[in-house]
N, C-alpha and C positions, 0 to 999 in steps of 0.2 A: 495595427492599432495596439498600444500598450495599456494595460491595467494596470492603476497605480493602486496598491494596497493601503490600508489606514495602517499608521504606524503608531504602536504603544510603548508607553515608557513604564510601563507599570504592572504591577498583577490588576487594580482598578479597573484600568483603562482596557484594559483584554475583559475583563468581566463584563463590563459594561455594551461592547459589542457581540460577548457571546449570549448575554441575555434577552439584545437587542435583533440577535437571527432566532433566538428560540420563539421571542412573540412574533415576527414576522410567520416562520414557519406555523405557528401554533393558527396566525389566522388565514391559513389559505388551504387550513381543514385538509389536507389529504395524505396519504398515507406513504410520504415521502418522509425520509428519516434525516436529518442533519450529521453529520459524523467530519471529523478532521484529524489532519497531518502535519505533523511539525516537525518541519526539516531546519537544519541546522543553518544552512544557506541558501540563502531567497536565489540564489541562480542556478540551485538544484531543478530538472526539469522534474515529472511525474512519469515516471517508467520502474517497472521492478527490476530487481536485479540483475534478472537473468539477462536482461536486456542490454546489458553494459557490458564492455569489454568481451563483442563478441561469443558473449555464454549462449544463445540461441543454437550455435554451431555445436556448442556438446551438450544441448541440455538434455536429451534423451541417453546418452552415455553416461553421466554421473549419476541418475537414475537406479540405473542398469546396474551400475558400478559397487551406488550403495544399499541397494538390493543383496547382491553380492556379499559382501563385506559386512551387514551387520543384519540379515534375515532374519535372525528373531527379534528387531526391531517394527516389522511388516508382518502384518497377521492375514489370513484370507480372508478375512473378512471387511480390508480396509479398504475404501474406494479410493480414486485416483487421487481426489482433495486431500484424502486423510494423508495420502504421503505428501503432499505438497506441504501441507499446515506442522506434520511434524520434520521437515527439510527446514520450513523455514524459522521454527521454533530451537533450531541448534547450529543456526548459521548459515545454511547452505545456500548460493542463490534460486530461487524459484520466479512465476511469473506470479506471484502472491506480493500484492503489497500493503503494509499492515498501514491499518485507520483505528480510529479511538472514537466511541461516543460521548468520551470525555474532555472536553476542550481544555481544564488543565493539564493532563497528561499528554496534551500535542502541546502547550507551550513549554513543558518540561521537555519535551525533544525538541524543542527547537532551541532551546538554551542549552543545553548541557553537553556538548561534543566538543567536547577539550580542542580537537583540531581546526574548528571552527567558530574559534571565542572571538576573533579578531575583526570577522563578519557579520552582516547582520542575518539573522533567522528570518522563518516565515512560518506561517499555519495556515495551511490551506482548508476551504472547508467545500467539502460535498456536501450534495443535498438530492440522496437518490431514492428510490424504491428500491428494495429488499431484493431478491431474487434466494428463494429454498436454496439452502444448501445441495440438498436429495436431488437437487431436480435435472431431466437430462441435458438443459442447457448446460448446467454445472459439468454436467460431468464430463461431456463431451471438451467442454474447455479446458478441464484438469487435464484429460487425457492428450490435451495438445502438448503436455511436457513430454509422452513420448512418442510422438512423430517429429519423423526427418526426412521428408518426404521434400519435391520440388514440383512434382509433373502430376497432368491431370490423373491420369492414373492413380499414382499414387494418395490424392487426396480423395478418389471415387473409392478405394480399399480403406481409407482412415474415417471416412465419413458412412458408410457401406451404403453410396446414394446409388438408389438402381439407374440413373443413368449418366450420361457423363456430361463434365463441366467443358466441354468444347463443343461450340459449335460448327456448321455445315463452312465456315470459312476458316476454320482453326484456331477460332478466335477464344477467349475465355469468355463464359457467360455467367458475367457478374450477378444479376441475378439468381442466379441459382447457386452461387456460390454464399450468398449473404443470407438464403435462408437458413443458414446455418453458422454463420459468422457475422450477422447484425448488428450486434454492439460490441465495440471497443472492447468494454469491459463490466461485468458485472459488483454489486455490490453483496454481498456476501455474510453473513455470522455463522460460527461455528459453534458445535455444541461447547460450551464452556467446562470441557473437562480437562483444564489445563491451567493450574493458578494462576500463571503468569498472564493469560489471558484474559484471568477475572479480574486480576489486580487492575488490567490497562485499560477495562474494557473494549477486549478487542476485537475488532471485526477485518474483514478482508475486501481489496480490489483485488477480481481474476481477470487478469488480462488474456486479451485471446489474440485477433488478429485483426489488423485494419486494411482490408480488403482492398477498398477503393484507394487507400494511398500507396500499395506497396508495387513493388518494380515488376513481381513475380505475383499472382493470388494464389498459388501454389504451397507458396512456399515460407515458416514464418519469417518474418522481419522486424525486429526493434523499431517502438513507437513514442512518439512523448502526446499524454493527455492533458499541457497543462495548459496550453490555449483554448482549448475544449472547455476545461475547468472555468478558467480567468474569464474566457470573452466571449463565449459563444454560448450565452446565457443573458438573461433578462431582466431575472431577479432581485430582489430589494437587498437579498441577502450577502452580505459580505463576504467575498470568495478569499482575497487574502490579505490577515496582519502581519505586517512588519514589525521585528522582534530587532534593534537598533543593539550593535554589539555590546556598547557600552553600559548597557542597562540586564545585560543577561545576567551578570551574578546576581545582583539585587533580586530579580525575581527571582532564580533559583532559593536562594537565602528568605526569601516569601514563600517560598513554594513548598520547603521544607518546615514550616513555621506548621504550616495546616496538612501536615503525612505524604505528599507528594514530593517524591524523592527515591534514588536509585532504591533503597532498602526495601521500600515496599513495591515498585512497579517489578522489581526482577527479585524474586522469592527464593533465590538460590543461595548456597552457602556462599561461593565467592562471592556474588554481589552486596550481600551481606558484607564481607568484610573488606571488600571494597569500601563500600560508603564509611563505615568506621574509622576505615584508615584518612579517609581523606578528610571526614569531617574533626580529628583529633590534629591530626597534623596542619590543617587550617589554623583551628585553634593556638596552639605552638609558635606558630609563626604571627601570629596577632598578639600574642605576649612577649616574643623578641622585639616586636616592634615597641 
């Protein structure tokens, strides 16, 4: 079955639906949070990073690696999150994928990826419950970035379950393997001590592990949640707009109109003079013309 997204040509017409999920959500009263992603290419699936080009095989090594290599980066008192959120605050891949509870900062990612002008965008929108950052669901999933584990064993030492995930025929016993790998993936916020964070208002999906679909439950395996996302839901709510290529400057050029734009979602000096350079030299070239 295919989900066909609503397609906007405008900053309007994306308003207009993002106002139109906030009253949906507003009347069905419960403590589910709306939040979205704006991907450059609507044929980008929902997986983090680390998921791509076989990083699950070193993701516990690069870790390890930059642990190593910039230590007093990492303080003892940082939980397993806190290296994740700061990994993937300076590039790194992680099983962290970043969300906005701001719906024009996902239609700004979904327009503005220079290598993907030619395509159309998308904005996906969740619509989940919270899960504590603090809490040992969290944490135990953070700390799926360092196992490398395959065998029952090795997941009974990473989980410290007093008994073991194999049963009397050597079978894996899914249930008891899913009391502790249940959902896919949690929806997450972090304490806001990181501009760049407040600027996007950002929040996070912690991907764990998809039990029942994978080859090995051992062991992790790379997943996509965007059929999850799209179809396997009921709601009034609009899962995803379609951002049509041809119309991505003009929003950006909207978008920039009312403070949404690289200067202020990325607070950094380069980004900073990124934007300058490009919004002068735009300029330049509309007076050649």
């Amino acid at each position: 079955m295919a989900y066909t997204g609503k397609v906007v040509n405008s900053l309007q017409e994306a308003l207009s639906i993002f106002l139109n999920n906030a009253q949906i959500a507003k009347e069905n009263g419960d403590k589910r949070i709306l939040m979205y992603r704006g991907q450059a290419d609507k044929s980008f699936g929902i997986s983090p990073s680390i998921f791509r080009k076989n990083g699950l095989k070193r993701e516990a090594q690069m870790i390890q690696e930059l642990k190593r290599l910039a230590p007093s980066e990492f303080t003892l008192g940082d939980s397993a999150l806190d290296y994740l959120v700061k990994m993937q605050h300076y590039g790194l891949p992680t099983r962290l994928l970043d969300i906005t509870s701001n719906p024009l900062v996902a239609l700004y990612f979904a327009c503005s990826d220079e290598s993907c002008k030619s395509v159309d965008g998308e904005i996906i929108t969740f619509y989940d419950y919270f899960t504590p950052h603090n809490s040992s669901a969290i944490d135990l999933y953070a700390r799926l970035s360092t196992y490398d584990g395959e065998s029952n064993q090795d997941l009974v030492n990473f989980t410290s379950s007093p008994v073991s995930f194999i049963n009397h025929e050597n079978k894996p016993k899914m249930d008891e393997i899913k009391k502790y790998f249940q959902n896919k993936y949690f929806t997450i916020s972090v304490p806001l001590n990181n501009e760049r964070i407040r600027r996007q208002h950002g929040a996070f999906l912690l991907f764990g592990m998809s039990i029942e679909e994978q080859l090995n439950p051992f062991k992790k395996e790379a997943f996509d949640i965007k059929r999850h996302i799209l179809i396997d839901n009921d709601e009034k709510i609009c899962r995803s707009i379609i951002i049509p290529a041809e119309t991505k400057d003009e929003i950006l050029k909207t978008l920039d109109v009312i403070g949404i734009n690289r200067a202020f979602l990325f607070p950094e000096f380069e980004h900073q003079a990124s934007y300058v350079k490009q919004k002068y030299l735009e300029l330049e070239a509309e007076d050649e013309e």
